[in-house]
N, CA, C and O atoms as CSV, one atom per row, in Angstrom:
chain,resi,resn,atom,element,x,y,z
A,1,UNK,N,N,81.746,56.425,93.958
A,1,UNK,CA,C,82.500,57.668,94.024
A,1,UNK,C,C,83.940,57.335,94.412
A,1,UNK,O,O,84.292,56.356,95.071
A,2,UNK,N,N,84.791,58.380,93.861
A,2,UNK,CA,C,86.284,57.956,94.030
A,2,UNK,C,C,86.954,58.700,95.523
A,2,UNK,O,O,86.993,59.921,95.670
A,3,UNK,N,N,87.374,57.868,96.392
A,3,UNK,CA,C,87.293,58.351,97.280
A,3,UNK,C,C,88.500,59.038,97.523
A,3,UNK,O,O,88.830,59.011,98.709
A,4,UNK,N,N,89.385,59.745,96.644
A,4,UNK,CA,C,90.613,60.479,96.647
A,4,UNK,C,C,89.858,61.802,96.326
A,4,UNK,O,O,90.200,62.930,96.680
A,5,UNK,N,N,88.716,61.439,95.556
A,5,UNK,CA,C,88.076,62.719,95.143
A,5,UNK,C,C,86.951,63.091,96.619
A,5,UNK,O,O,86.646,64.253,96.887
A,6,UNK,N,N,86.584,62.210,97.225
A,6,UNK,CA,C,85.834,62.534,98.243
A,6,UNK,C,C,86.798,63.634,99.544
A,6,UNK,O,O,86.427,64.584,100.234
A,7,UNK,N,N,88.096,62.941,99.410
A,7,UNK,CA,C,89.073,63.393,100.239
A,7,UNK,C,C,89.669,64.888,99.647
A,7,UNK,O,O,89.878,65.832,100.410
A,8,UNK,N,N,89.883,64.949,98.343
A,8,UNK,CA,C,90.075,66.130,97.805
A,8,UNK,C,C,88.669,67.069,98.224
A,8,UNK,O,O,89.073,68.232,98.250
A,9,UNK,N,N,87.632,67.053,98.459
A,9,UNK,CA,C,86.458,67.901,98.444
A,9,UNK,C,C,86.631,68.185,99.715
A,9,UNK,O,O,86.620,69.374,100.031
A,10,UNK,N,N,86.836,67.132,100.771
A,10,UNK,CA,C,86.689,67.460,102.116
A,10,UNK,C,C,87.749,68.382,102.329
A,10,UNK,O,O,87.561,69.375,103.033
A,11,UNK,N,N,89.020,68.116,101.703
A,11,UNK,CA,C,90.088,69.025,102.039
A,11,UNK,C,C,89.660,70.270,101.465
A,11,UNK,O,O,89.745,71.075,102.393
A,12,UNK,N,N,89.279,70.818,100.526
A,12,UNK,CA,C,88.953,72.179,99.975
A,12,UNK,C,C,87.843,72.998,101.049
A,12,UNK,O,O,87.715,74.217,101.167
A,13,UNK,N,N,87.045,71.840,101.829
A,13,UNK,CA,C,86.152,72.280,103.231
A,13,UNK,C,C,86.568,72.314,104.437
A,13,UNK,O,O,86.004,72.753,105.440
A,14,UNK,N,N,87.547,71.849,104.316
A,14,UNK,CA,C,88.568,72.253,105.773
A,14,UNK,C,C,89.124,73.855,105.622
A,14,UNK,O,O,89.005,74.843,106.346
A,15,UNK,N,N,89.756,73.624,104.383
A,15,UNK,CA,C,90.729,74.999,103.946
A,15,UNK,C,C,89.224,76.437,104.059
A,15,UNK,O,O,89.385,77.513,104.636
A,16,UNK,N,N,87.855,75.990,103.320
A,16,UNK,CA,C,87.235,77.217,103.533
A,16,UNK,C,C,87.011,77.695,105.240
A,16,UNK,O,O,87.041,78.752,105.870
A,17,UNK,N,N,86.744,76.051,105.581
A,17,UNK,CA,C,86.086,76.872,106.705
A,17,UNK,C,C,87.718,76.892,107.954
A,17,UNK,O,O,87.463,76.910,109.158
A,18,UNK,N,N,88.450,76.889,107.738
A,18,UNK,CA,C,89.753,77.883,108.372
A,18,UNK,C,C,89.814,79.132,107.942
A,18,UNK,O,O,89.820,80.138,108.651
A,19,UNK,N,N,89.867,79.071,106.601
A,19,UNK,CA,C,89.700,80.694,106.349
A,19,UNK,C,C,88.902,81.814,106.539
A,19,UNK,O,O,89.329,82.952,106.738
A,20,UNK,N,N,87.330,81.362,106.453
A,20,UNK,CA,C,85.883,82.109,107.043
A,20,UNK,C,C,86.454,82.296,108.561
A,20,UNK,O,O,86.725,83.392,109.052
A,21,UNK,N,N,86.564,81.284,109.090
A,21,UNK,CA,C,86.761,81.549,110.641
A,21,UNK,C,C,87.382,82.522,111.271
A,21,UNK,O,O,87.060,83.136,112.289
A,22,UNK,N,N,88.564,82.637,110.384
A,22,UNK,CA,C,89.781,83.350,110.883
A,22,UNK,C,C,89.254,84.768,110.689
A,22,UNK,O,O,89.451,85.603,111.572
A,23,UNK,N,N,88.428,85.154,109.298
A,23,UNK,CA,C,88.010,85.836,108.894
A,23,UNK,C,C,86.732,86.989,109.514
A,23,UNK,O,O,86.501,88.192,109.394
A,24,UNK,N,N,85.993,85.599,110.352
A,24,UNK,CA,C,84.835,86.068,111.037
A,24,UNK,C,C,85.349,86.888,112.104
A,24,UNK,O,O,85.000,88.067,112.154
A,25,UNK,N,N,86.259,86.335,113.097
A,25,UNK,CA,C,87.255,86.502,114.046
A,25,UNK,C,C,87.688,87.448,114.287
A,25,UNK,O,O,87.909,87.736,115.463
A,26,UNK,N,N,88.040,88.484,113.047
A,26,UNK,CA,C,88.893,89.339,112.680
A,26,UNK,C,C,87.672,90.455,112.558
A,26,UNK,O,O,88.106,91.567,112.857
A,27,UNK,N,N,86.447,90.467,112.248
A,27,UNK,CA,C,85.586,91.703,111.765
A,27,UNK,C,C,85.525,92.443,113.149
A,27,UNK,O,O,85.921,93.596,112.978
A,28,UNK,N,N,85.093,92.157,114.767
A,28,UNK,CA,C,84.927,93.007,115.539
A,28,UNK,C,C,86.390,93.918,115.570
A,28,UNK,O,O,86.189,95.095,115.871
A,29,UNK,N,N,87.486,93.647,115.371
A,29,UNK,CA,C,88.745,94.319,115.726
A,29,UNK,C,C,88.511,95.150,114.052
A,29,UNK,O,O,89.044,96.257,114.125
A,30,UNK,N,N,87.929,94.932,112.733
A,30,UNK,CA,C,87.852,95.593,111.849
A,30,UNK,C,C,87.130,96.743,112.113
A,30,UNK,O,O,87.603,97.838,111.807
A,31,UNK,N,N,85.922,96.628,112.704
A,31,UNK,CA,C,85.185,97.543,112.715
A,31,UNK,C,C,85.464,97.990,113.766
A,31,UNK,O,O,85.083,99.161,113.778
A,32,UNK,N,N,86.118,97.611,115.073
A,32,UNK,CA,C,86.685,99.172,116.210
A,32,UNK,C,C,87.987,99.817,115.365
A,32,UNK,O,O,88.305,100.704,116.157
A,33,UNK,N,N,88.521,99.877,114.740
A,33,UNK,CA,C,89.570,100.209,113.778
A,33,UNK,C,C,88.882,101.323,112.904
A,33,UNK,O,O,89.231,102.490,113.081
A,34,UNK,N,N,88.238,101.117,112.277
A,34,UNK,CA,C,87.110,102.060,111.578
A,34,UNK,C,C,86.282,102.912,112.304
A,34,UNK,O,O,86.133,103.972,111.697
A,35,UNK,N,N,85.782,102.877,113.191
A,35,UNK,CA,C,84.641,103.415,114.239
A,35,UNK,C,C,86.459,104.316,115.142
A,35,UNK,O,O,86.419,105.544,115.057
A,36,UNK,N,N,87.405,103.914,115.657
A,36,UNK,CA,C,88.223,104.623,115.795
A,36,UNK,C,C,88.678,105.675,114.907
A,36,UNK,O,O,89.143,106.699,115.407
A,37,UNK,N,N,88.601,105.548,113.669
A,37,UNK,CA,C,89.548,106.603,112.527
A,37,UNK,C,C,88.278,107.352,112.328
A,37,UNK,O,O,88.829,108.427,112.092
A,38,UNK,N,N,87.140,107.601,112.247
A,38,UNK,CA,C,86.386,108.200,112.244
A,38,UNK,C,C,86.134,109.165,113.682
A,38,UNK,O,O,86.223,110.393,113.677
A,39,UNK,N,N,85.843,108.433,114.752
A,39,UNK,CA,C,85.762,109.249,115.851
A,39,UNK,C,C,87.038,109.997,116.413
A,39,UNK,O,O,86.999,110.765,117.374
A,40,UNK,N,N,88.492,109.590,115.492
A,40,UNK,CA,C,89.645,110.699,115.610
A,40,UNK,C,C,89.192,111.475,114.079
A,40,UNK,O,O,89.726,110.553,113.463
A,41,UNK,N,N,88.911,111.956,113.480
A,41,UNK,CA,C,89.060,111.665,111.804
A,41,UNK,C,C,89.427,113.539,112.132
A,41,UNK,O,O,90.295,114.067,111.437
A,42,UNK,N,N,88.628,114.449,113.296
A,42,UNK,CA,C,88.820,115.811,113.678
A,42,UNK,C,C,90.453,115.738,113.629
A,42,UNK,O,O,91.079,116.153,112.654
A,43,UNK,N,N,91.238,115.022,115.079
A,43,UNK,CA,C,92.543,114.918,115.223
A,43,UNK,C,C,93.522,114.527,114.170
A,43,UNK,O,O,94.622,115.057,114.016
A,44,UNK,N,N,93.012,113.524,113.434
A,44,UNK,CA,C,93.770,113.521,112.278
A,44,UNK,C,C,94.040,114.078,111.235
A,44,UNK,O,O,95.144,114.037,110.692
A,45,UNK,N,N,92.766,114.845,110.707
A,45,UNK,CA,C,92.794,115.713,109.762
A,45,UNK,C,C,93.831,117.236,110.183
A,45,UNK,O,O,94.423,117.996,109.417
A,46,UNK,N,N,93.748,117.249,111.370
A,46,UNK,CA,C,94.216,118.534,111.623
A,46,UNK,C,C,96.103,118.087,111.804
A,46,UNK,O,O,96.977,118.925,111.584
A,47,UNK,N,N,96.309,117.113,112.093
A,47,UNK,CA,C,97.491,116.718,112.101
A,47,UNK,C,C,98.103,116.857,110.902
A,47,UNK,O,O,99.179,117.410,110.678
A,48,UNK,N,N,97.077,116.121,109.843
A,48,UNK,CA,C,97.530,115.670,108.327
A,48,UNK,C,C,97.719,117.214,107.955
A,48,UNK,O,O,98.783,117.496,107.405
A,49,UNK,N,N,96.976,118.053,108.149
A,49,UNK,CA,C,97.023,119.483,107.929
A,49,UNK,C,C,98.417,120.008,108.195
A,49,UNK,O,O,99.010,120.572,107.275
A,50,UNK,N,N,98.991,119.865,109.390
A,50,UNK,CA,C,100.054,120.187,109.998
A,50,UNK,C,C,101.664,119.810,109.376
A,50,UNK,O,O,102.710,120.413,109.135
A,51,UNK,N,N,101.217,118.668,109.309
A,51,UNK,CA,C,102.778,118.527,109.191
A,51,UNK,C,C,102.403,118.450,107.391
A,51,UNK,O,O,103.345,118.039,106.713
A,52,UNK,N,N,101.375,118.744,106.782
A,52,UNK,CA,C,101.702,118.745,105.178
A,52,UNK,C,C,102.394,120.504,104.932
A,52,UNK,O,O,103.319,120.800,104.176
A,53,UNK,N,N,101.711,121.320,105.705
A,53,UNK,CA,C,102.119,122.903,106.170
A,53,UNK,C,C,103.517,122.707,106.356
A,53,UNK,O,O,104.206,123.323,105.543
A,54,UNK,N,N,104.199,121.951,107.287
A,54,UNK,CA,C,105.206,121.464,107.832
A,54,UNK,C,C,106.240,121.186,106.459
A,54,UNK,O,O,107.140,121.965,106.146
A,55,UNK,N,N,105.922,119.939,105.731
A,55,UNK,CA,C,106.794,119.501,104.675
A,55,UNK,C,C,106.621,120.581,103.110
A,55,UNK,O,O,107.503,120.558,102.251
A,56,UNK,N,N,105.937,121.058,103.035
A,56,UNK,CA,C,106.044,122.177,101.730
A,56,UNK,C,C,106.576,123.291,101.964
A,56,UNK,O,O,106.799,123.929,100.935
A,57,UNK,N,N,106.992,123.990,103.293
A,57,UNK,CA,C,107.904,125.422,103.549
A,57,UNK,C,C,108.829,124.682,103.264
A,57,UNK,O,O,109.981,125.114,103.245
Protein backbone atom coordinates (compact mmCIF):
# COMPACT_ATOMS: atom_id res chain seq x y z
CA UNK A 1 0.00 0.00 0.00
CA UNK A 2 1.11 3.52 -0.87
CA UNK A 3 1.69 5.19 2.07
CA UNK A 4 0.83 8.90 0.86
CA UNK A 5 -2.40 7.21 0.23
CA UNK A 6 -2.49 5.69 3.74
CA UNK A 7 -1.75 9.32 4.98
CA UNK A 8 -4.32 10.84 2.64
CA UNK A 9 -7.14 8.40 4.29
CA UNK A 10 -6.00 9.11 7.74
CA UNK A 11 -6.21 12.77 7.00
CA UNK A 12 -9.88 12.61 5.58
CA UNK A 13 -10.40 10.73 9.40
CA UNK A 14 -9.05 13.36 11.28
CA UNK A 15 -11.10 16.05 9.26
CA UNK A 16 -14.47 13.70 9.90
CA UNK A 17 -14.00 13.11 13.21
CA UNK A 18 -13.30 17.12 14.04
CA UNK A 19 -16.26 17.80 12.36
CA UNK A 20 -18.81 15.05 14.08
CA UNK A 21 -17.34 16.28 17.29
CA UNK A 22 -17.85 19.75 16.97
CA UNK A 23 -21.12 18.77 15.71
CA UNK A 24 -22.10 16.39 18.56
CA UNK A 25 -21.08 19.30 20.93
CA UNK A 26 -23.33 21.64 19.49
CA UNK A 27 -26.85 19.42 19.61
CA UNK A 28 -27.61 20.03 23.54
CA UNK A 29 -27.39 24.02 22.93
CA UNK A 30 -29.57 23.00 19.52
CA UNK A 31 -32.17 21.52 21.18
CA UNK A 32 -32.49 24.16 24.35
CA UNK A 33 -32.83 26.72 21.41
CA UNK A 34 -35.81 24.82 20.05
CA UNK A 35 -37.47 23.62 23.33
CA UNK A 36 -37.00 27.61 24.10
CA UNK A 37 -38.91 28.98 20.81
CA UNK A 38 -41.57 26.70 21.44
CA UNK A 39 -42.11 27.22 25.17
CA UNK A 40 -42.07 31.24 24.15
CA UNK A 41 -43.85 30.39 20.70
CA UNK A 42 -47.39 32.15 22.96
CA UNK A 43 -44.95 35.44 23.48
CA UNK A 44 -43.76 35.45 20.21
CA UNK A 45 -46.56 34.97 18.22
CA UNK A 46 -48.30 37.70 19.94
CA UNK A 47 -45.36 40.03 19.45
CA UNK A 48 -45.07 38.95 15.70
CA UNK A 49 -48.81 39.92 15.79
CA UNK A 50 -47.99 43.31 17.13
CA UNK A 51 -45.63 44.96 15.55
CA UNK A 52 -46.93 43.34 11.95
CA UNK A 53 -50.41 45.53 13.20
CA UNK A 54 -47.68 48.05 13.93
CA UNK A 55 -45.87 48.13 10.31
CA UNK A 56 -49.12 47.96 7.90
CA UNK A 57 -51.09 51.25 9.52
Amino acid sequence: MDLSLLKETLGNYETFGGNIGTALQDIPTLLTSILNFFKNFGVLADTTGDNLDSFSS
